[in-house]
C-alpha positions in Angstrom: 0.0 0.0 0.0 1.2 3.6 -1.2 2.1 6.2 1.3 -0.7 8.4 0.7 -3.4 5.5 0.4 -2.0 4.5 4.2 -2.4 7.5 5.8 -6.1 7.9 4.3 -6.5 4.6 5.9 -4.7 6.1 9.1 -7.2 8.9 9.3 -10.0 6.4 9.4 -8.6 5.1 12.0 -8.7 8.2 13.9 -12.1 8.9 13.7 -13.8 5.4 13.9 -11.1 3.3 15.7 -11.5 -0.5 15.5 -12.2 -1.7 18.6 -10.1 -4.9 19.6 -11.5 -7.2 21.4 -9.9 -8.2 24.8 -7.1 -10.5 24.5 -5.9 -9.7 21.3 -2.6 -9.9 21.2 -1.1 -6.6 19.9 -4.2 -4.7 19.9 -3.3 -3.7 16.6 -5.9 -4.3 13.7 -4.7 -6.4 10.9 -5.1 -4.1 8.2 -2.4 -1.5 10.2 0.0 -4.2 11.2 2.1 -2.2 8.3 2.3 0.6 10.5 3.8 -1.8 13.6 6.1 -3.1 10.6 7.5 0.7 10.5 8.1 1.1 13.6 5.7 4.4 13.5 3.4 3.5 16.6 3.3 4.3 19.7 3.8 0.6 20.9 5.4 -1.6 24.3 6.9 -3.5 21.1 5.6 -6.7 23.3 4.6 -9.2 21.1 1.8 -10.4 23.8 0.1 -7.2 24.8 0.3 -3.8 24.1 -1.5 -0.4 24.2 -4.8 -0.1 23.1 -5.2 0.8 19.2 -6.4 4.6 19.3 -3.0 5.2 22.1 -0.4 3.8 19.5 -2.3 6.0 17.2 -0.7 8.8 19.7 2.9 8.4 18.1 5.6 11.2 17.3 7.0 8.7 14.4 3.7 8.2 13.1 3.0 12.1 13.0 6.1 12.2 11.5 5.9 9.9 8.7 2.3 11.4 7.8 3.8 14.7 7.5 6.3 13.6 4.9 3.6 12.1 3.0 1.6 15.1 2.4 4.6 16.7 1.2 5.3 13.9 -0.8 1.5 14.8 -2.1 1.8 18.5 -2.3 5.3 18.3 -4.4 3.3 16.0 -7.5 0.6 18.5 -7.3 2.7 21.5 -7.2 4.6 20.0 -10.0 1.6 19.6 -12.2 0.6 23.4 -11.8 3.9 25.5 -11.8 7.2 24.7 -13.0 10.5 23.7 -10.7 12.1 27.3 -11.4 8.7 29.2 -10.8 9.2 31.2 -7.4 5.6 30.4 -6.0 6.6 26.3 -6.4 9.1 26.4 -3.9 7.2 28.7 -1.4 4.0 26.8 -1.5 6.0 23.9 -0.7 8.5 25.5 1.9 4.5 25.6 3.8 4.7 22.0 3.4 8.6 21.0 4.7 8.1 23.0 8.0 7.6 20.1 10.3 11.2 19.1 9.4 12.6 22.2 11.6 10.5 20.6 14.6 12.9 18.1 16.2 10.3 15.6 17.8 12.3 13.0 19.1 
């Protein structure tokens, strides 16, 4: 699955959480197990028990990562509507590289 199709899926996630039932391992739903793979949660890293999904939701890496995708977004769409040398490309997506001077780790 693409970056951007991910954190679409991510943002479902967010606002209607799947709610695992009690004993589930991980407490991670199947279908975001890619996001575990990463490393991007906010997780114990237990392979027995761990937070409950909508808290590893709550991740720096995973706010992150989602940030760098929507720039990754923003730069094919900018590119479509003004040229690489055109002054307003590179301010319009300077807007878009600012979480980079925000050291979150």
């Amino acid at each position: 699955m693409d970056g951007s199709k991910l954190l679409y899926e991510v943002r479902n996630e967010i606002i209607h959480p799947t709610h695992m039932p009690s004993g589930t391992l991980n407490n991670t739903p199947s279908s975001m197990s890619i996001l575990r793979e990463m490393n991007l949660l906010n997780s114990t890293m237990k392979s027995d028990s761990d937070y409950i999904w909508i808290d590893q939701l709550k991740s720096h890496k995973l706010f992150y990562w989602a940030f760098s995708v929507i720039e990754e977004v923003v730069t094919v769409i900018l590119r479509k509507h003004y040229s690489i040398e055109d002054n307003w490309y590179s301010e319009h997506l300077k807007t878009y590289a600012t979480y980079k001077m925000i050291d979150i780790f």
